[in-house]
C-alpha positions in Angstrom: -29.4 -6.3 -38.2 -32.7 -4.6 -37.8 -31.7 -2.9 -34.7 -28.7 -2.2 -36.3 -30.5 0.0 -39.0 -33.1 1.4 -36.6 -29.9 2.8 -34.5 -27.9 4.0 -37.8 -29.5 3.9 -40.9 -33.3 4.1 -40.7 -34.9 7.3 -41.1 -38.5 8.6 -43.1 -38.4 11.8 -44.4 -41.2 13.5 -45.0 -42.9 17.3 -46.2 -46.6 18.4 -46.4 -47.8 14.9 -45.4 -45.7 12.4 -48.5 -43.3 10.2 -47.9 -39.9 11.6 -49.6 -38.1 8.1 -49.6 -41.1 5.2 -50.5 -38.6 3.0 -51.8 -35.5 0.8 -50.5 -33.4 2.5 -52.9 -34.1 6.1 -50.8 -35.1 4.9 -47.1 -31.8 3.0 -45.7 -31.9 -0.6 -44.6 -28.5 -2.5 -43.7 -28.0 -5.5 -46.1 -25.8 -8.3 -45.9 -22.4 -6.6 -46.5 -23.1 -3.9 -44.2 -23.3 -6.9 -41.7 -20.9 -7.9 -38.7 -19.8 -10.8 -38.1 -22.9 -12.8 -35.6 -21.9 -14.9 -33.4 -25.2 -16.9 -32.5 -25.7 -18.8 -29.1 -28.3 -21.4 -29.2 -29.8 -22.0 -25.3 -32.1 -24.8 -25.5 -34.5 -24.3 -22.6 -38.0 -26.2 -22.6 -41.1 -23.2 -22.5 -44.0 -25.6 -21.4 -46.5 -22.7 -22.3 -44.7 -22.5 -26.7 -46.1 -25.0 -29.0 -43.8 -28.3 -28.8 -41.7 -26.2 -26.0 -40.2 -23.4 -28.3 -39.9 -20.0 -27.3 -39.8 -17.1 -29.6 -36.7 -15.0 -30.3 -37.7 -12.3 -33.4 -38.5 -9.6 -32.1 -36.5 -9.0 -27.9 -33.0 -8.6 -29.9 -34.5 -5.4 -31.8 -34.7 -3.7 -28.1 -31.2 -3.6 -27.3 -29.1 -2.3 -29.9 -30.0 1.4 -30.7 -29.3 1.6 -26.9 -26.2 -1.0 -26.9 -24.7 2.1 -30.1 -25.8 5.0 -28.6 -24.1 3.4 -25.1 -21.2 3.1 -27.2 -21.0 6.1 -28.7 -21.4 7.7 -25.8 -18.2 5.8 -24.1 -15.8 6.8 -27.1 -16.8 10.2 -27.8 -18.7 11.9 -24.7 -22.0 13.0 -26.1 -25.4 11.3 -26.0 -27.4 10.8 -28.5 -31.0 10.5 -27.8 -32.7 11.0 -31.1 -32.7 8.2 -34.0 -30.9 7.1 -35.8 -27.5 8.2 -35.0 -26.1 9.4 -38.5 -22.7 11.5 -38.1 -24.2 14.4 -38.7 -25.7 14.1 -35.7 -22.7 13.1 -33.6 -20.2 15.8 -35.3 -23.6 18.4 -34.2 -23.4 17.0 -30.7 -19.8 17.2 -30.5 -19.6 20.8 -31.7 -22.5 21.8 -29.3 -20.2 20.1 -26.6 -17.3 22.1 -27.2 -19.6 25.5 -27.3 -20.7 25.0 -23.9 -17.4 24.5 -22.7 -16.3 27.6 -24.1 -19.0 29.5 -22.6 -18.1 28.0 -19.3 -14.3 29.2 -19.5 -15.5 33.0 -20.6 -18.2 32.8 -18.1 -15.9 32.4 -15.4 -13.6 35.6 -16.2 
């Protein structure tokens, strides 16, 4: 879920050096409800160097997703989105910028 937010929801706005949204009512985290439904898969592997043979598994799942949605994006709508998080404004930008540069291609070519 916290990739999840830092792909979609998690933004700090700021102007002359303060913080516009301190709080968790102004800067966007996803909560429970916003949640999909997580399928976990437990792999039990002994790690000889973790205390009692544990490994840690915070932090590794926060890598993949802003890449794993913008991936996706990408597949269903044609336009990469490289700067986070992806809000629709964004993507309807992208998508309109798209369709510009085609249009310049067609009258360019007359």
């Amino acid at each position: 879920m916290q990739g999840l937010g830092m792909a979609l929801t998690e933004e700090i706005f700021s102007e002359k050096g303060w913080v516009l949204n301190p709080n968790l009512l102004d800067y966007k985290i996803p909560v429970a409800v916003d949640s999909p439904e997580i399928q976990p898969i437990i792999v039990k592997a002994y790690a000889p160097m973790g205390p009692f043979g544990a490994k840690g598994v915070g932090n590794p799942p926060l890598v993949a997703a802003p890449p794993a949605i913008a991936n996706a994006i990408y597949d269903a709508v044609g336009v990469r989105i490289k700067d986070l998080p992806i809000t629709p404004e964004k993507v309807l930008r992208a998508l309109e910028e798209r369709d510009k540069d085609k249009e310049r291609e067609k009258g360019g070519g007359r």
